[in-house]
Structure formats: structure tokens, C-alpha cells
C-alpha positions in Angstrom: -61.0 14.6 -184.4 -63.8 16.6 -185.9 -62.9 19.1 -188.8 -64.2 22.8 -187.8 -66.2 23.9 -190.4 -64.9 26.8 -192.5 -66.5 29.9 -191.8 -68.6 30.7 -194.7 -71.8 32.0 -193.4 -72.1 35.2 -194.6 -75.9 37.1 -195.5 -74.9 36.0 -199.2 -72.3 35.1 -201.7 -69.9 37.7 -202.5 -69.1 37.8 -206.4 -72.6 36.1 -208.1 -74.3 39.7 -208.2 -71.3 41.2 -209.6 -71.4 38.4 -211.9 -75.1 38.8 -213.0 -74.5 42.4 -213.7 -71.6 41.4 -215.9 -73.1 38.9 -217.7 -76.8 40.9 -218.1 -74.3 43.5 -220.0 -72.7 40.2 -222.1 -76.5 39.5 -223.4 -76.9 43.1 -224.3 -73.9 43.1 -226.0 -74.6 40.4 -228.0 -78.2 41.3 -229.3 -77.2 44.8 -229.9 -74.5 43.4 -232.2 -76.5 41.0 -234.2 -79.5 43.2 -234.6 -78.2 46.8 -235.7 -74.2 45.7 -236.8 -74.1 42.3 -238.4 -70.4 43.5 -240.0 -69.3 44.2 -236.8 -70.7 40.9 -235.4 -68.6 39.0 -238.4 -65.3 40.7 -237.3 -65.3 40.5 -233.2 -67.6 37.2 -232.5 -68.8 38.5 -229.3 -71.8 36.0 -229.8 -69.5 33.6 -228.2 -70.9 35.9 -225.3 -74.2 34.4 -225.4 -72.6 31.7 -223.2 -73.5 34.0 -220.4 -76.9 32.0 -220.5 -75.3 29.1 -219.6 -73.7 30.8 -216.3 -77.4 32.0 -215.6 -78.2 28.3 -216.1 -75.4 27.3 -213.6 -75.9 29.8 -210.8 -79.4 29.1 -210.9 -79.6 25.1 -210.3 -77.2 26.1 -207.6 -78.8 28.6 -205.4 -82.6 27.2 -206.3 -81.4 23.5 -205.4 -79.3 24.8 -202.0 -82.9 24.6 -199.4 -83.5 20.8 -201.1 -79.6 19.6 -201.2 -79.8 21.3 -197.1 -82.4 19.1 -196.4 -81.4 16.0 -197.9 -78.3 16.4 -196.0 -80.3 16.7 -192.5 -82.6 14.3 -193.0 -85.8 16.2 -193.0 -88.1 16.0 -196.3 -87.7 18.9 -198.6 -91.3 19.0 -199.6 -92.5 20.5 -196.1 -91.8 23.7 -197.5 -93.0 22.8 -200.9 -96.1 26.1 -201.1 -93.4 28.4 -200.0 -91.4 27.1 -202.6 -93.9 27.3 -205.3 -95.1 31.0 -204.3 -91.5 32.3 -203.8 -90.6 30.7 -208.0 -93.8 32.3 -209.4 -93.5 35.5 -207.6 -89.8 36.0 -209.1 -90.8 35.3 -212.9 -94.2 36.8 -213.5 -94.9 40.1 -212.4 -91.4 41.2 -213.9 -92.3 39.4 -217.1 -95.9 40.2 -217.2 -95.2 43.6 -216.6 -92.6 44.4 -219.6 -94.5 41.5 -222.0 -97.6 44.3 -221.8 -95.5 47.6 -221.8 -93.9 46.0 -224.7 -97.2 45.2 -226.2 -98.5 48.2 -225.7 -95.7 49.5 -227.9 -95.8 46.9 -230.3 -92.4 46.0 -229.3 -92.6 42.1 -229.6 -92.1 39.6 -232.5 -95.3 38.6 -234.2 -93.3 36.4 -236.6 -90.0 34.1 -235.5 -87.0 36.8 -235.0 -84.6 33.8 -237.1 -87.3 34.0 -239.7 -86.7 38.0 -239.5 -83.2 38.0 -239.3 -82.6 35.6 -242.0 -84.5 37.9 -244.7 -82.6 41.4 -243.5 -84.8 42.7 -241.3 -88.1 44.7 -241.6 -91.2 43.7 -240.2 -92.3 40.9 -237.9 -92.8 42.8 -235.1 -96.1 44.3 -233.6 -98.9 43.8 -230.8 -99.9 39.9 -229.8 -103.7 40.4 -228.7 -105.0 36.5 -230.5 -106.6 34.8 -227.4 -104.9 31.6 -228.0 -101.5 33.3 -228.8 -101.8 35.6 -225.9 -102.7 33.0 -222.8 -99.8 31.0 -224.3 -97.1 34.2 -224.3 -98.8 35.0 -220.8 -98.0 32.0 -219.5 -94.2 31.6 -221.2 -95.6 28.0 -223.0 -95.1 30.0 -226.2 -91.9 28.5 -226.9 -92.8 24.8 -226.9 -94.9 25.3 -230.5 -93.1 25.5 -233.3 -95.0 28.5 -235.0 -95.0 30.6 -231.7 -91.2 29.8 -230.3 -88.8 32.8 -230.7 -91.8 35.3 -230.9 -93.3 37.8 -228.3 -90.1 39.0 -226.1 -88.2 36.3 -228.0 -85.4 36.2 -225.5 -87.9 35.0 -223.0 -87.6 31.1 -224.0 -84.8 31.2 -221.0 -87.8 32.0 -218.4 -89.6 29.0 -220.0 -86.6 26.1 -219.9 -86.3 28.4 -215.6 -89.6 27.1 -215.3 -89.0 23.7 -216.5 -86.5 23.0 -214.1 -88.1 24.3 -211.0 -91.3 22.3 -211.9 -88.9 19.1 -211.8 -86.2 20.2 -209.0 -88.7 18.9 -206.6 -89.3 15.9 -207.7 -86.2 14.8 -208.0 -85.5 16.2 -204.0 -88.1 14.2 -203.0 -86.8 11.3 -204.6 -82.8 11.8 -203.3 -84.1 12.1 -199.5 -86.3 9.1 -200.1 -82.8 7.3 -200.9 -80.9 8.9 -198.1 -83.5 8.3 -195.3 -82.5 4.6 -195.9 -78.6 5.4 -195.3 -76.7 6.0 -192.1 -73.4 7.3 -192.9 -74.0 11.0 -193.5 -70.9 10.9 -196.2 -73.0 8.7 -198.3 -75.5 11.4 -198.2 -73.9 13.6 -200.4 -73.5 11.1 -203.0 -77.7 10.8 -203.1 -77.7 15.0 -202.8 -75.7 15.1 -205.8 -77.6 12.3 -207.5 -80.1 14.5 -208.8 -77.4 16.7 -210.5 -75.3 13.7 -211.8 -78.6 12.8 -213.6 -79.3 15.9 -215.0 -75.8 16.2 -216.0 -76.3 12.7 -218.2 -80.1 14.1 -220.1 -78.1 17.2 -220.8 -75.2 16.0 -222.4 -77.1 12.9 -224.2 -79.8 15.7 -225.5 -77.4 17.9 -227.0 -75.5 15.3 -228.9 -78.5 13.8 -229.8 -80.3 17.2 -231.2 -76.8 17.6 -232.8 -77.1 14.9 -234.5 -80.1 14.8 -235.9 -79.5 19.1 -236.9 -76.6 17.9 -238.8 -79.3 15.5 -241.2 -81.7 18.0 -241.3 -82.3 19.9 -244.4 -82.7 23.5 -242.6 -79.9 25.5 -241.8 -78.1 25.6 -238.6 -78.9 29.1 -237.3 -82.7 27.6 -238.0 -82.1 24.5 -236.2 -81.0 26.1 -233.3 -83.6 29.0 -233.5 -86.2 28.6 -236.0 -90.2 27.6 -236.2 -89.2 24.1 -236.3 -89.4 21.0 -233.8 -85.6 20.9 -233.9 -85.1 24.0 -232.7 -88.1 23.6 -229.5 -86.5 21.1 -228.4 -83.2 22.7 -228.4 -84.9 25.9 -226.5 -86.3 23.2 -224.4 -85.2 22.1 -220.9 -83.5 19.0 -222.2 -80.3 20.1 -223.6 -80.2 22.4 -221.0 -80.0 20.2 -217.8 -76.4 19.7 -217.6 -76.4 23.4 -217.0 -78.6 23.1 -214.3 -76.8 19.8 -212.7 -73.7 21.7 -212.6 -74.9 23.9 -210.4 -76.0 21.4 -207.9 -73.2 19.5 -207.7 -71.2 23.0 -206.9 -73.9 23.6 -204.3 -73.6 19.9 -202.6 -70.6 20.6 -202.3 -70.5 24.5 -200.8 -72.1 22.5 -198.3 -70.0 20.1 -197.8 -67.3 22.3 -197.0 -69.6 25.2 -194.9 -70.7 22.2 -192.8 -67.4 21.3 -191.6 -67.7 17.4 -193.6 -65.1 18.5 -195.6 -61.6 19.4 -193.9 -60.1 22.8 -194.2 -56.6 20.8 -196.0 -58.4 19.4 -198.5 -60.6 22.3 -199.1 -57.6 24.4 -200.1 -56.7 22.1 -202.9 -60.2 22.9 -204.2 -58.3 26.3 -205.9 -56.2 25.0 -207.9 -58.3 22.5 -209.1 -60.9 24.8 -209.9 -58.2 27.0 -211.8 -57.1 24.0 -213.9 -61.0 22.9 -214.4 -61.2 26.8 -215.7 -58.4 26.2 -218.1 -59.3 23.1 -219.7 -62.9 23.7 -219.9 -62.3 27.3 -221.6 -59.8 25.4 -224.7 -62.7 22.6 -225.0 -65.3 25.6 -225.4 -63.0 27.6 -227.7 -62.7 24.2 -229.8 -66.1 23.1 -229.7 -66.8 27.2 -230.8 -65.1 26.7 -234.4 -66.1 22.6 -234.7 -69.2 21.8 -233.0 -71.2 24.6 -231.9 -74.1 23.2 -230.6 -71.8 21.2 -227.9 -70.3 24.6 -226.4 -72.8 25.0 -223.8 -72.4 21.9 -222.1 -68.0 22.6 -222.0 -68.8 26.2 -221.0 -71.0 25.1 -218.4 -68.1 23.6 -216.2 -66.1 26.5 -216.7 -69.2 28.5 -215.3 -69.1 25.8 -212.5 -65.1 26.2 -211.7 -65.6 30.1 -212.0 -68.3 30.4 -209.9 -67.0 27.9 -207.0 -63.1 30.1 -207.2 -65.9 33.1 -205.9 -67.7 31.4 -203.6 -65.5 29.4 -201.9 -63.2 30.7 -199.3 -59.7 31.7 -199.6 -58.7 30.0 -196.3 -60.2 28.8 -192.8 -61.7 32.0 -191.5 -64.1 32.3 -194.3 -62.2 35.5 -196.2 -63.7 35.5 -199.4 -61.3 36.0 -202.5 -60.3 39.9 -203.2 -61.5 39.3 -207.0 -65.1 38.4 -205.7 -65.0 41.5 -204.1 -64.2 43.7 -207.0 -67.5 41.9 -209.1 -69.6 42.9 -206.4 -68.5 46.8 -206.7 -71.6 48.6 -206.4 -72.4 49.0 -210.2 -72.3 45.5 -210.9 -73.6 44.6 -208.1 -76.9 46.7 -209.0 -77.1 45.3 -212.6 -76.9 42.3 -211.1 -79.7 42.9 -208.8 -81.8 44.3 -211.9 -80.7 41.2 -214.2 -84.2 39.9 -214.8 -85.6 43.1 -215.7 -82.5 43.8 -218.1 -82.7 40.4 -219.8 -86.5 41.1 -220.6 -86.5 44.9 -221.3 -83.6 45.3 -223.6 -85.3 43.4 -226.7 -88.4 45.6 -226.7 -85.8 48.5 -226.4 -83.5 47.2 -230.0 -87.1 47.0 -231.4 -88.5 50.6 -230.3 -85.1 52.5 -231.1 -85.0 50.9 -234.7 -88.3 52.1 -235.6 -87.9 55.3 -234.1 -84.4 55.8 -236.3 -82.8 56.3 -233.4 -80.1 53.7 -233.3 -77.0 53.7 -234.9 -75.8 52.1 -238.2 -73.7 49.3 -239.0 -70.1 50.7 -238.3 -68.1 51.4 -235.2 -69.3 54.6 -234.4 -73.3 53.1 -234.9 -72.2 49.9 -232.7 -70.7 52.1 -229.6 -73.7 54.6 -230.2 -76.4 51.8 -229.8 -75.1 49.7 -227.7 -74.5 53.3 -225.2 -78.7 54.0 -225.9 -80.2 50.5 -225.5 -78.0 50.1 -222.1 -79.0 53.1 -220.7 -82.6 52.6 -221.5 -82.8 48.9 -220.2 -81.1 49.8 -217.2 -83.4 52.5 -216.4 -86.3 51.0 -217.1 -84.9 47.7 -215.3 -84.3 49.9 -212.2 -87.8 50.9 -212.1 -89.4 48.5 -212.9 -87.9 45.9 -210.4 -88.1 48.7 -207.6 -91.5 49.6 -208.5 -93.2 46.1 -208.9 -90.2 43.2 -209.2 -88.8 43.8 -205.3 -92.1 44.0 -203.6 -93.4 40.9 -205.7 -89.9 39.3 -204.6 -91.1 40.2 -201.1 -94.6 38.4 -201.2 -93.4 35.9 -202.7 -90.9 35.3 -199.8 -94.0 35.9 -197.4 -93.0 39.7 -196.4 -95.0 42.8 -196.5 -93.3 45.3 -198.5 -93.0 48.1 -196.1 
């Protein structure tokens, strides 16, 4: 007898806005700590938050791959739609980015020199207006970070949007190349093995390229924080899409199987042990990343990337047959995070220009408690304000044509 499929069609999935919001205030968090309270950063760590990147990295192979991994699994090609695609990807990044890259300009609010370089000689200087030709097309076009004496310059946080791009320039590629394989099989089960090929494989460069590049940082004669960071070829290929796949595959594989479950190919009985699986995954994966935090740092993105993936899939995924999502997802989605979620992009890209303006204005605080609380209060504020603006003023309606609707 055929499984029903559990109900999980809803207009979206409950608990990954929350989640953005939450994880857009992790990033602020962390840079406001290293940049204006370095003593503070030494006695809490919070730049073990900096993993919230990696749940970025997660949530986006999932939802970007979902369309491909949908039509692998029906047997149509995933390229018909490949313009729409393409349109819809560049119409989310740009105008955002282009946007607060010349605001930021204007206000000579971006890193002229590498923010390691900067940070590793106390401060001062190294920031200002980018207006060389050569410098500028490559900023304007976020290939900045894969030169050694541009990466980690201009809105330096932005080498994210660059390894974004990476992956949606290859997602589909690798679609077209999984339906190819499925086209030639008939049981549909073996179709979600090929739609989770693509991750599997991503899974593999990722790993093998981060204990690769951690090998060969350990030889090198630079430090670690400019290995991972610095003007250097180690450190572009650690910003670069490479060590960063596994992320990315994650996702997918979460996504296949969301799927799998939503279209009924996966019974309701053995979609309930999912749960607890998921809550064991969370458990081991957090200790491996804890360990990996204190041994081998460069490793703890690819351990923290399955705990994003057993996080994210205890949100999604249904707490029983009728589709009722779980009461926690709900509680992520409450309204403010829900917003700072919607506004992540803009957040993420405004908030550097922001540490940059307040400190040469004097207006941040100093490095003690009462200076941490203070600027971390101002440079949230400001970003989300600005974030709110800007993403209902130019990011939304871009979002809109993108999608191939008039903003009304």
C-alpha cells in the first residue's frame, strides 16, 4: 500500500527566517567584538560564533538546490528554467551589494588595505575610498577576493557573496549532470541516490580541501590568523569555494531528503525516527566542533556544518503526519527575527561600513564591558536600519524582477 505523503506544503519553512535573523545578529556580534574589544574577545570566544557562516552555507545549498533536486526527481531537465535561474541569483546579490559597496565608498567606509594586515598592527588606517579602475571592476564584480593583494579588502566580509556565487555558477552543472544519470534509471528510489550525488560530491572537495589547506597552513611560515585571512594564496583559497562545499552539499542532501519525505517516498514511521536521529547528530556533531575549536581550527566548519544540517532538518521537518511544524520553529520565526532574517543580506553587508564609520567618528565605545554593550547596541541599530531600508527600498523590488514580478 502507498505511504500518504506527510503534509508539509506550507508557503514556506517555518523556523529558517528566524534563524537568519539570529545568526545575522551572531556575525554582528562577532565583528563588533574583535574590532572595538579585543580583551573582551580573549575572555568570552564568541568568535566561535562566526560558525553562523557555515549555517548560511547550509541553508543556502538547500533551498537554492530544491527546483534542481525537484526536477531530477520527476524526470524533467532542470536546465529548462536555466535564464530564470540565472536572473533570479543575480538579482538577489547585486543591487543589495552594489548599493552599500558605493554608499560605503562614498564614505570611505571600505578597506583599502587587508583588514588581517590592519588588525594584526593595532588598528589605524587601511580604510578609505576604492576608485582604481582595475580595483573597482574587480570589487564591483565580488572577484576581488580571488587575488591575493585585493582579498579581505573593500566590504571585507563580502568574500561570502563571492564563494555564493561560486556555487550557484556550478549547482547547475552538476543538476544537469545527476538528471542525465537518472533519465537512464527506472526505479524512482534510485533517483534520490543520483539527486543526492551532487551533494555527496561536494561533501568529498570540501572535506579533502580543508584538510588539505590545513595542511599545508600548518608548513607555512605565516601565521595562522594570516593563513586563514591574509594577502596570501593560502588564505584565497581558504576564502574560496573549495573548502567550503561540504557546506553547501549538506544542504542538498537535507533538501533530497525534505523531499523525499513531502512526496510521500518516505513513510510517515520511519520519518518520525528522523527526530531523534537528528537530536543525536546535533549532539555529536556540537562535541566534534567544540574539539576541533581548541585542536584543529581550520576543520570546525566542516563538524559544524552537520550540526547546521541536523538543526535545520529538527525545524523543517514535521513533528508528526499532519504536517504540524515543531513549537520551537515557531518561536524563531517571532516577528523580530523573523524580520532580521528577511533583512540578513543587507545586515551582513552594512554592518562593516558601520564598525568603520562609528570608529572614526569616536563614537563607539572602548574596550571594556560597558564599551562592548555600548557598540554592539549602536552598530545593531544602525545596520538594521539601514538594512530595513535599504532592502525595502531597492533589495525587495530587485528580489521581485528577478523573480519576473513587477513591483507594484
Amino acid at each position: 500500500m502507498t505511504q500518504a505523503p506527510v503534509r508539509t506544503t506550507r508557503a514556506r519553512l517555518v523556523g529558517l527566517d528566524g534563524l537568519r535573523g539570529f545568526l545575522a545578529l551572531c556575525v554582528i556580534l562577532v565583528h563588533v567584538t574583535a574590532h572595538y574589544s579585543p580583551s573582551i574577545l580573549k575572555v568570552t570566544h564568541v568568535e566561535v560564533l562566526g560558525q553562523a557562516i557555515v549555517v548560511f552555507f547550509v541553508m543556502s545549498g538547500m533551498l537554492i538546490y530544491m527546483p534542481f533536486a525537484r526536477a531530477i526527481l520527476d524526470g524533467s531537465a532542470p536546465l529548462r528554467g536555466l535564464g530564470g535561474y540565472v536572473r533570479a541569483r543575480i538579482f538577489r546579490v547585486f543591487p543589495a551589494y552594489l548599493l552599500i559597496f558605493w554608499v560605503a565608498n562614498l564614505f570611505g567606509a571600505l578597506y583599502v588595505e587587508n583588514a588581517m594586515v590592519v588588525q594584526a598592527r593595532g588598528g589605524g588606517g587601511g580604510t578609505g575610498s576604492i576608485f582604481d579602475p582595475g580595483a573597482l571592476l574587480l570589487h564591483l564584480t565580488l572577484l576581488q577576493n580571488y587575488l591575493p593583494s585585493q582579498l579581505q579588502t573593500g566590504i571585507n566580509s563580502s568574500w561570502t557573496l563571492t564563494v555564493e556565487l561560486a556555487f550557484y555558477l556550478m549547482l547547475p552543472f552538476l543538476a544537469a549532470l545527476a538528471a542525465a544519470t537518472a533519465a537512464r534509471l527506472a526505479p524512482r528510489a534510485s533517483r534520490y541516490a543520483v539527486a543526492a550525488a551532487p551533494g555527496v560530491l561536494l561533501i568529498l572537495v570540501g572535506t579533502v580541501s580543508r584538510v588539505v589547506l590545513a595542511l599545508v597552513a600548518a608548513r607555512s611560515p605565516l601565521t595562522p590568523d594570516m593563513t586563514e585571512w591574509g594577502p596570501n594564496p593560502i588564505a584565497v583559497l581558504t576564502r574560496s569555494i573549495l573548502p567550503w562545499s561540504d557546506n553547501f552539499g549538506w544542504g542538498m542532501l537535507a533538501i533530497v531528503f525534505f523531499l523525499a519525505l513531502r512526496r510521500g517516498d518516505l513513510s510517515i514511521d520511519r520519518a518520525r525516527t528522523v527526530r531523534p536521529v537528528a537530536w543525536i547528530v546535533l549532539a555529536v556533531a556540537f562535541v566534534a566542533s567544540s574539539a576541533f575549536f581548541f585542536v584543529a581550527p581550520r576543520l570546525i566548519a566542516s563538524a559544524f556544518a552537520i550540526f547546521a544540517t541536523a538543526l535545520i532538518l529538527l525545524l523543517i521537518i514535521p513533528v508528526d503526519g499532519t504536517g504540524r511544524p515543531w513549537r520551537v520553529s515557531g518561536i524563531v520565526d517571532n516577528p523580530v527575527l523573523h524580520w532580521l532574517g528577511t533583512t540578513s543580506l543587507s545586515i551582513y553587508l552594512w554592518h562593516y561600513p558601520v564598525i568603520i564609520v562609528l570608529e572614526r567618528w569616536g563614537l563607539a565605545g572602548g574596550d571594556d564591558w560597558g564599551g562592548w554593550i555600548r557598540s554592539l547596541m549602536l552598530v545593531t541599530v544602525i545596520s538594521v536600519a539601514l538594512a530595513s531600508a535599504s532592502f525595502l527600498l531597492v533589495e525587495r523590488p530587485a528580489m521581485r524582477l528577478g523573480a519576473g514580478r513587477k513591483e507594484r
